[in-house]
N, C-alpha and C positions, 0 to 999 in steps of 0.2 A: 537471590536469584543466581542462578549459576552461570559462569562466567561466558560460558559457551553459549545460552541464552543471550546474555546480552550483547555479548557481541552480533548475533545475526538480528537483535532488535535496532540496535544503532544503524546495522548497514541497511535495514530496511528503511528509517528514518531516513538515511543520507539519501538514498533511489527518492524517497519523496521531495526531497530537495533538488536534485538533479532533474526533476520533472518539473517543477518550479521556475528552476533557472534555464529551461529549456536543453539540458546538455542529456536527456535520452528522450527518447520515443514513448508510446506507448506500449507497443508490442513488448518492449524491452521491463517496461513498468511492467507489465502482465504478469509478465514470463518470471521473473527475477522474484516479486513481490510473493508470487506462488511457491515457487521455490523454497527461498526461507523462511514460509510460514509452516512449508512440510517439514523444511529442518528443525524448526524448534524442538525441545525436548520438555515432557514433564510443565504444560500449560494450560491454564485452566479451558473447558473446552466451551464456555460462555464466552470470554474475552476471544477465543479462536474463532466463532460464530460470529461473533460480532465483527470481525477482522476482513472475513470471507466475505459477510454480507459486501460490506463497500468496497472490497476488489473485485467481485461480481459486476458491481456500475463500470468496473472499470472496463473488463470484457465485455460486458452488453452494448456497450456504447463504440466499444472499437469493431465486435464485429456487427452492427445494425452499418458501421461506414464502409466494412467491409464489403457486404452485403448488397448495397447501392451504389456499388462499385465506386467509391468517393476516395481518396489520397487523402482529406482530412477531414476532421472533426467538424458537427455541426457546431455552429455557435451555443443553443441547449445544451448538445453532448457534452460540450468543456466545460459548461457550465455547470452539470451533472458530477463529472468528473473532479472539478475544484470541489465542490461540496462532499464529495468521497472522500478524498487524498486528505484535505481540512479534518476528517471523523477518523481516520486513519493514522493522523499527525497526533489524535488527542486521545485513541488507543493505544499506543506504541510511549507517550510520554506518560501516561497511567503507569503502563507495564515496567519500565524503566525509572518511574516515582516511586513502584512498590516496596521494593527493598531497601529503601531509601539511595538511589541512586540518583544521582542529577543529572539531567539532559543535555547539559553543556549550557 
């Protein structure tokens, strides 16, 4: 894997941990998570499908709060959203496996 790859895999990992530990939002999830899956370079484009699908819950779910004019998350929503960020955790540690790379 190329080095520049995994570096914006790791920083994707850590955003999903920072969502975890409560230290970003979700907009910031959105925004961030979209960002360096368009940086990546040279990625299989099944594993990038796959990637999108469960950031998609992640947008669907912030703007349906948006939408109902609501400040947070339904109880479902996050519930939806922990089940994404979990399929997203276990993409990203694949990608990061593949080269024989370890996750930390």
């Amino acid at each position: 894997m190329k080095e520049y790859n995994e570096r914006q895999l790791r920083v994707m990992r850590d955003l999903l941990q920072q969502w975890d530990s409560g230290k970003t939002n979700i907009a910031n999830l959105i925004t961030n998570l979209e960002a360096l899956l368009e940086a990546l370079e040279s990625v299989d484009e099944d594993w990038k499908r796959a990637f999108r699908r469960q950031w998609g819950v992640l947008e669907i779910e912030y703007a349906v709060t948006l939408d109902r004019g609501q400040t947070s998350l339904s109880s479902d929503g996050i519930e939806r959203i922990s089940r994404a960020v979990e399929e997203m955790r276990c993409l990203l540690a694949e990608q990061l496996q593949g080269d024989g790379q370890a996750t930390d």
